[in-house]
N, C-alpha and C positions, 0 to 999 in steps of 0.2 A: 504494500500500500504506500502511498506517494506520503513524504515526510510531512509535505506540507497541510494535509489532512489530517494527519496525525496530532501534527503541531496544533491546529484549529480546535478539535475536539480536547486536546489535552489544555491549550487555554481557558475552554468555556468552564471546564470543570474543574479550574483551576480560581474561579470564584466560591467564595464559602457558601452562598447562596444557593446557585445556581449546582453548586453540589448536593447540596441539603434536596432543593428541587427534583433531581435524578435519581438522588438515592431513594426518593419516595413513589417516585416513577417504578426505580427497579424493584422494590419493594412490592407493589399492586401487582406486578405478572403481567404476562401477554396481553388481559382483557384494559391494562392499565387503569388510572386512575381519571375522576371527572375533574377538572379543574377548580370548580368550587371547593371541592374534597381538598385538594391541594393548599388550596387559601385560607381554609379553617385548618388543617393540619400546622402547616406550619405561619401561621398569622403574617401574612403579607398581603399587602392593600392589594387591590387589581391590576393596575395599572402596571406594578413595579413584576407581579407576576409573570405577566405577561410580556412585557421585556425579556426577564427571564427563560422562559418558556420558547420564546423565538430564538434566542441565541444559540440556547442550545438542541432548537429547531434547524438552525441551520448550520450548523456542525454536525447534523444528521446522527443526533445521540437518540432522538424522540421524535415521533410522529404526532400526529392530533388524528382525529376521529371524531364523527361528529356520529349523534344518536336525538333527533329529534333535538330538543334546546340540549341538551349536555355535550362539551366538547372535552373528549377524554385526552388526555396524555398516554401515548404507548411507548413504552422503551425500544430502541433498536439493538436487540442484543446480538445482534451481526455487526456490527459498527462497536460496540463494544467489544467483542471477544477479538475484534479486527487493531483493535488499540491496546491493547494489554497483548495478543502476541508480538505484535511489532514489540512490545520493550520486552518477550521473554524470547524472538528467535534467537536468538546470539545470546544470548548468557552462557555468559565463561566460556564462549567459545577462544578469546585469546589466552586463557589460562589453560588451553587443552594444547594451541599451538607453542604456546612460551613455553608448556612440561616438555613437550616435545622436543623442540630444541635445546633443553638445556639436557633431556638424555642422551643427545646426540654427541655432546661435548665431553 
């Protein structure tokens, strides 16, 4: 995946808020959570919500959903698990090439 997406998503969630808001997303599951649910969960006016909500709309961590008046938040757990492998492919992959040469010596 392109760094620069990577980078994107790992800034949105890199607000305490805006964390707080995902984690409650990942929390509700697939069928995710209603927005209002959101606003009385964690006491944030609307407006400031929904800033929120789009940010990390558009770092493609969350989707929306609408049902009649209810516009749910759904988590994109493909774009998450897409962001956490990017920082686990390579782990200690240079500590496997450094053992290696220094048995070589």
């Amino acid at each position: 995946m392109d760094i620069d997406i990577i980078a994107k998503a790992l800034k949105e969630l890199g607000h305490p808020t805006r964390l707080s808001i995902f984690k409650s997303v990942i929390r509700a599951g697939y069928q995710g959570i209603a927005v209002g649910g959101l606003q009385t969960q964690l006491s944030i006016p609307g407006s400031t919500l929904s800033h929120h909500i789009s940010s990390l709309a558009s770092a493609g961590l969350l989707s929306q959903r609408r049902e009649g008046r209810i516009l749910y938040c759904v988590a994109e757990y493909e774009k998450l698990q897409a962001v956490i492998g990017f920082l686990q492919d390579e782990c200690c992959i240079d500590e496997v090439k450094n053992n290696a040469a220094e048995s070589e010596q």
